[in-house]
MIGU-50105 format. One record per residue: y, x, z of N, C-alpha, C in turn; residue in three letters. Coordinates in nm, 4 decimals. Layout:
N
[node [Y; X; Z]; [Y; X; Z]; [Y; X; Z]; "Ala"],
...
END
This chain:
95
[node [-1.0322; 0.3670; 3.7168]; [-1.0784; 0.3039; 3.5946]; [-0.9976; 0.3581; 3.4771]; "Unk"],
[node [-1.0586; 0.4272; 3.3940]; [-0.9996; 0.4630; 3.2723]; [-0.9711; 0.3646; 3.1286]; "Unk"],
[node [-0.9233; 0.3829; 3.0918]; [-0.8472; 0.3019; 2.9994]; [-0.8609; 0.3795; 2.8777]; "Unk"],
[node [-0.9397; 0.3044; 2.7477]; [-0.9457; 0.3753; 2.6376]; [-0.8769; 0.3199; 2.5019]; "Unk"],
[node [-0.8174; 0.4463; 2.4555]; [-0.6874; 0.4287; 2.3814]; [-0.7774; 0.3979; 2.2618]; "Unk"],
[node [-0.7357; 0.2818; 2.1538]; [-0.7992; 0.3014; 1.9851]; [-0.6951; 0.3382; 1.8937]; "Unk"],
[node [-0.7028; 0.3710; 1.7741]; [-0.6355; 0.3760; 1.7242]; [-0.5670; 0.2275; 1.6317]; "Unk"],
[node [-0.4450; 0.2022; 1.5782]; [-0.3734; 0.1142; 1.5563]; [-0.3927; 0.1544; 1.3747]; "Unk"],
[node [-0.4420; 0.0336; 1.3438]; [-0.4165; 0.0489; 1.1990]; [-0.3215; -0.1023; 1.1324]; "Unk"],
[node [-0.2247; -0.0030; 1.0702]; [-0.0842; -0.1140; 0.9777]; [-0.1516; -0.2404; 0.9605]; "Unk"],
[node [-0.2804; -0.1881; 0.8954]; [-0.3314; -0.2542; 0.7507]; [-0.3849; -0.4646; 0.8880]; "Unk"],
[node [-0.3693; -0.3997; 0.9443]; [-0.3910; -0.5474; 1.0228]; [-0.3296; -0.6143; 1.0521]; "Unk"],
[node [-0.2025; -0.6200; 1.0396]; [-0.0718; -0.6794; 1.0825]; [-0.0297; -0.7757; 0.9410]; "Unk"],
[node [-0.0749; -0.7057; 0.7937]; [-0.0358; -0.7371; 0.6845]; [-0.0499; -0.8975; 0.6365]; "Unk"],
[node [-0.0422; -0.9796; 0.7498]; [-0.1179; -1.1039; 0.6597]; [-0.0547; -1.2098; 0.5539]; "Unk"],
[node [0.0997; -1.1781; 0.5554]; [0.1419; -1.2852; 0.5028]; [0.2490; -1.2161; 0.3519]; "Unk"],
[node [0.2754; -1.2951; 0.2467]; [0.3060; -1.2122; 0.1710]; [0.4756; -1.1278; 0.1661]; "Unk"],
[node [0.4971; -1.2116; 0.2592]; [0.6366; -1.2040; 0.3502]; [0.6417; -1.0536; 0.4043]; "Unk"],
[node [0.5256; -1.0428; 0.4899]; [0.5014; -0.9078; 0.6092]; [0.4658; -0.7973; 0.4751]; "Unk"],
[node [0.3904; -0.8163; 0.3715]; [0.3924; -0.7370; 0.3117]; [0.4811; -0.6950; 0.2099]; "Unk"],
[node [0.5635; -0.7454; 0.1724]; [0.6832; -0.7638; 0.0755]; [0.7704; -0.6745; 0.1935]; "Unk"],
[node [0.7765; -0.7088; 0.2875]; [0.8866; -0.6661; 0.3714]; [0.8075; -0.5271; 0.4408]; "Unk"],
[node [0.7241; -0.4870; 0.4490]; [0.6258; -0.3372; 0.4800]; [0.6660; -0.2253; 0.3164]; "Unk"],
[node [0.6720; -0.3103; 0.2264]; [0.6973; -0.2585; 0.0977]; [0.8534; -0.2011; 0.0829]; "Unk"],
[node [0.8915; -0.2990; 0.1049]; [1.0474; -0.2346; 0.0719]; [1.1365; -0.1829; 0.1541]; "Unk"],
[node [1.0401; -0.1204; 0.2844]; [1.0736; -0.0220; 0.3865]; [1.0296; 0.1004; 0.3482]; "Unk"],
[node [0.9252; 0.1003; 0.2908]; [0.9056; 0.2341; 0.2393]; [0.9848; 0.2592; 0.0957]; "Unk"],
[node [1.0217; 0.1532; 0.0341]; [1.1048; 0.1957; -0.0767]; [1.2043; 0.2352; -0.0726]; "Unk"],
[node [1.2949; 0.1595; 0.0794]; [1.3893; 0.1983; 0.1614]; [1.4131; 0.3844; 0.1094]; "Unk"],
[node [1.3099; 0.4095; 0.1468]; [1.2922; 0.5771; 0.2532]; [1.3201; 0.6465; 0.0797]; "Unk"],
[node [1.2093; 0.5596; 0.0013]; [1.2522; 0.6600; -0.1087]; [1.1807; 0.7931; -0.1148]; "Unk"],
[node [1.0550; 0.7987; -0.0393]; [0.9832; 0.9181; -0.0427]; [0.8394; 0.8734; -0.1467]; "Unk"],
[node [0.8210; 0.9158; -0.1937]; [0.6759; 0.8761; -0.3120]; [0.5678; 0.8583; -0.2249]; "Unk"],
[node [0.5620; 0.9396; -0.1126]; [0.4499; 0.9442; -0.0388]; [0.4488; 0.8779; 0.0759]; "Unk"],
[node [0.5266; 0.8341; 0.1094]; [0.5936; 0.6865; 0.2183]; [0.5289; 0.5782; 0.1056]; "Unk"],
[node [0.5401; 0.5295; -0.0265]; [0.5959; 0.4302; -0.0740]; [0.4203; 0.4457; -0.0968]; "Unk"],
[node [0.3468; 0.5406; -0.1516]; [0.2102; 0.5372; -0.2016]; [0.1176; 0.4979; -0.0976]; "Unk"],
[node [0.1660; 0.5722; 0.0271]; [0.1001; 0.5158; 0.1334]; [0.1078; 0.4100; 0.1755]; "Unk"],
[node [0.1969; 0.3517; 0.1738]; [0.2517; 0.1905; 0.1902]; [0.1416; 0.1255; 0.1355]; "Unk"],
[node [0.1506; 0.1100; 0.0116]; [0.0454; 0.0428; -0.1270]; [-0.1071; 0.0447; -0.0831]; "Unk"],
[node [-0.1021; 0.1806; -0.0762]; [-0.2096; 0.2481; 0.0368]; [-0.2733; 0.1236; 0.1184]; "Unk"],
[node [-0.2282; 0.0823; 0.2277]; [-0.2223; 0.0493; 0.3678]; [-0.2043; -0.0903; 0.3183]; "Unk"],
[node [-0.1398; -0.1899; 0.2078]; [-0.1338; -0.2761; 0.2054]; [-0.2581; -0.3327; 0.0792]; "Unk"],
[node [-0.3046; -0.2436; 0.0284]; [-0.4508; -0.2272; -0.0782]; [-0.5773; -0.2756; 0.0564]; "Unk"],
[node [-0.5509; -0.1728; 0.1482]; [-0.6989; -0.2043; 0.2543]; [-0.6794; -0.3212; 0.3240]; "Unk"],
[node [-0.5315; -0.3924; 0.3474]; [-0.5200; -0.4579; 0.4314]; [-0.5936; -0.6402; 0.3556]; "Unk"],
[node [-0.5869; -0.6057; 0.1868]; [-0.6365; -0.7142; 0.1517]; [-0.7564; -0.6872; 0.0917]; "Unk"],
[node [-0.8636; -0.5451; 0.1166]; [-0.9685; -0.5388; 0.0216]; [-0.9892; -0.4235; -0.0709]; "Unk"],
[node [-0.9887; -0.2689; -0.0234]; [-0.9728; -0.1986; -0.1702]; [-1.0856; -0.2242; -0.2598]; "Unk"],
[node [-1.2033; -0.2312; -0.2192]; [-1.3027; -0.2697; -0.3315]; [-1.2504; -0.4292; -0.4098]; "Unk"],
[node [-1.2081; -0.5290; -0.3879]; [-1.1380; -0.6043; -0.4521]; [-0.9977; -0.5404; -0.5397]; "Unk"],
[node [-0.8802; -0.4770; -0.4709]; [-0.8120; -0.4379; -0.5739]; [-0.8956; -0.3240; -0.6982]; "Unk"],
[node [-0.9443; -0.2697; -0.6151]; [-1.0135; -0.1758; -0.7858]; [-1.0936; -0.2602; -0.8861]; "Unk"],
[node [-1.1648; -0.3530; -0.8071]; [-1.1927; -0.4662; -0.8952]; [-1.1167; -0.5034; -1.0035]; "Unk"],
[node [-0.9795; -0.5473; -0.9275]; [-0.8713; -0.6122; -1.0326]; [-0.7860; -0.5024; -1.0957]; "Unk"],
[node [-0.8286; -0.3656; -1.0267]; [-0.7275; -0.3101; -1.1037]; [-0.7844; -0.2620; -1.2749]; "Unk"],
[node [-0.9803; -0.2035; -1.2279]; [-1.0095; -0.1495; -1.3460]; [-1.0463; -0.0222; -1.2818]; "Unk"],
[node [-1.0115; 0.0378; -1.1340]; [-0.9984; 0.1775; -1.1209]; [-1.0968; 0.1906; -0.9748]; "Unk"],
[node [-1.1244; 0.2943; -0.9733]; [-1.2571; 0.3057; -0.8989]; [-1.1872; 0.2919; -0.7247]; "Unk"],
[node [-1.3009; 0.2846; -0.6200]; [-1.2831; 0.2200; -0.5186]; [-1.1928; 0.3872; -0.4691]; "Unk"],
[node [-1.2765; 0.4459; -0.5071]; [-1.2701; 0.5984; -0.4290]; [-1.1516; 0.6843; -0.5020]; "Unk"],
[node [-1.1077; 0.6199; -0.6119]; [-0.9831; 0.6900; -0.6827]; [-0.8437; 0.6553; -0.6377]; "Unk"],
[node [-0.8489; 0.4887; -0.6237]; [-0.7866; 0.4014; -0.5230]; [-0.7261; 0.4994; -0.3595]; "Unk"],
[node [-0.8409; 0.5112; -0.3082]; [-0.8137; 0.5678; -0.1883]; [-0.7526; 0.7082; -0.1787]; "Unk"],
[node [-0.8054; 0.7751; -0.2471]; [-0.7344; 0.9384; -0.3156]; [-0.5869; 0.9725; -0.3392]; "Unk"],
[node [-0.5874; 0.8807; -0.4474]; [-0.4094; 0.8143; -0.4567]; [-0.3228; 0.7493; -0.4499]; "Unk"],
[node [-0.3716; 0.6853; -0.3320]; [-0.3071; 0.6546; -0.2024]; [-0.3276; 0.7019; -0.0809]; "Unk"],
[node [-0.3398; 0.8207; -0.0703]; [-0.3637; 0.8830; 0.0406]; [-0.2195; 0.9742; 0.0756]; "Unk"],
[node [-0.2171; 1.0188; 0.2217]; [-0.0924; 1.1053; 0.2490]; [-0.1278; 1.2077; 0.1149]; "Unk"],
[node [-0.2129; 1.2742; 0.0928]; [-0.1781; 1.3753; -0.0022]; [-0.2255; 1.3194; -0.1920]; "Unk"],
[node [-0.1975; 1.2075; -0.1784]; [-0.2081; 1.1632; -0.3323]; [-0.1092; 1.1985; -0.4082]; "Unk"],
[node [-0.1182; 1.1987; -0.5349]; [-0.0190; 1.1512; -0.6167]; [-0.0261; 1.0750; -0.7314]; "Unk"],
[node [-0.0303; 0.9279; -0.7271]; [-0.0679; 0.8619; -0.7967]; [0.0770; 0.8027; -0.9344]; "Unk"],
[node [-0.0374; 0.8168; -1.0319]; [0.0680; 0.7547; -1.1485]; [0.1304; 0.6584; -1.1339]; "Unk"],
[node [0.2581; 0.6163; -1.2202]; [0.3217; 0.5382; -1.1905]; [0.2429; 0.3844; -1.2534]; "Unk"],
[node [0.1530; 0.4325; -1.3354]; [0.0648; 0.3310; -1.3670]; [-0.0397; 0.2437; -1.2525]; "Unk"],
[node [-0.0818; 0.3537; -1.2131]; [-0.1673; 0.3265; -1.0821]; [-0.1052; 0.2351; -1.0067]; "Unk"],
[node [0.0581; 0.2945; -0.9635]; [0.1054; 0.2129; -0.8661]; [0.1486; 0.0699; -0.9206]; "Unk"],
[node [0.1712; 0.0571; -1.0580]; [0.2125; -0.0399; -1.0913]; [0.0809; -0.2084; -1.1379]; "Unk"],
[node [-0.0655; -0.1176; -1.1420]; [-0.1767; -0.1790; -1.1666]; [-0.1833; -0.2855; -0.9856]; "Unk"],
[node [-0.2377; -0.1554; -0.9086]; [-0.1923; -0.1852; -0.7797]; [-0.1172; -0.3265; -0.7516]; "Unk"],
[node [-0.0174; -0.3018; -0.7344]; [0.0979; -0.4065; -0.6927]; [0.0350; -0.5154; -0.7669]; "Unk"],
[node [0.0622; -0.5325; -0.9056]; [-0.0039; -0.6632; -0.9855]; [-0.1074; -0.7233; -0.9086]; "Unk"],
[node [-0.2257; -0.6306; -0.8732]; [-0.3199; -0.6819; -0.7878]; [-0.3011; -0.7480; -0.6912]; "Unk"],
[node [-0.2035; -0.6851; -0.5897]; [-0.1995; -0.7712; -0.4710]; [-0.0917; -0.8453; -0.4868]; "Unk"],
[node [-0.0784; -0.9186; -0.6222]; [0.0687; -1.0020; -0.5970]; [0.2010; -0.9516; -0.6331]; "Unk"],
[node [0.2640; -0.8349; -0.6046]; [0.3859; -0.7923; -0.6267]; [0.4150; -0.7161; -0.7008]; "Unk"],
[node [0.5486; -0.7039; -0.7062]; [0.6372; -0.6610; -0.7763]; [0.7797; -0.5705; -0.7401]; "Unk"],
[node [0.7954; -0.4873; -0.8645]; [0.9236; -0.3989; -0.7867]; [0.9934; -0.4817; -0.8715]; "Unk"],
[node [1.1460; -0.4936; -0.7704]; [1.2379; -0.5077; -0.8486]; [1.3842; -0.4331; -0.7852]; "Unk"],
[node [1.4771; -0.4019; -0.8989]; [1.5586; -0.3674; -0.8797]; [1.7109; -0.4420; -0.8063]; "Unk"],
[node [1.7903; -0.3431; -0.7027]; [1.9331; -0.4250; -0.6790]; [2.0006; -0.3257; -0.6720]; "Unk"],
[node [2.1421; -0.3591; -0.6825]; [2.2498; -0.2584; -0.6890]; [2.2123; -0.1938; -0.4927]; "Unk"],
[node [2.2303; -0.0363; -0.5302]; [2.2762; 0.0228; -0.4099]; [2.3774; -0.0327; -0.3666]; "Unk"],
[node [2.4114; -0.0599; -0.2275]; [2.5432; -0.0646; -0.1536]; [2.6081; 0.1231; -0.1088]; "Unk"],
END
């Protein structure tokens, strides 16, 4: 009997604003733009991208583009984004 593998997507795990706050500032952790876009990424589908472009103003399919592994989305974008789903960056001293 074979056993068939699916694939695992993040974006399902995201439910609480806790899990996503804390999915967020692992990739901010890393400090890579494209860790952190993808993040946004992954936490955009996990609540709706046709709803965040809704709230953002920005198209469903522009959304997905730049947030994709090979996006590069403005810092506006990312910051429209976040508003949408709730959050916020904030700053703390490095240790």
């Amino acid at each position: 009997m074979k056993k068939q593998a699916t694939e695992w997507d993040s974006a399902t795990g995201l439910d609480s604003p806790e899990e996503i706050a804390g999915y967020l500032d692992a990739a901010l952790e890393e400090g890579d733009l494209r860790s952190i876009s993808m993040a946004i990424g992954t936490i955009a589908r996990s609540k709706g991208m046709a709803d965040i472009a809704r709230r953002t103003g920005l198209s469903r399919e522009s959304l997905y583009r730049a947030l994709s592994e090979n996006g590069n989305p403005t810092f506006s974008t990312i910051l429209k984004v976040l508003k949408a789903l709730g959050m916020r960056i904030s700053a703390t001293p490095a240790a």
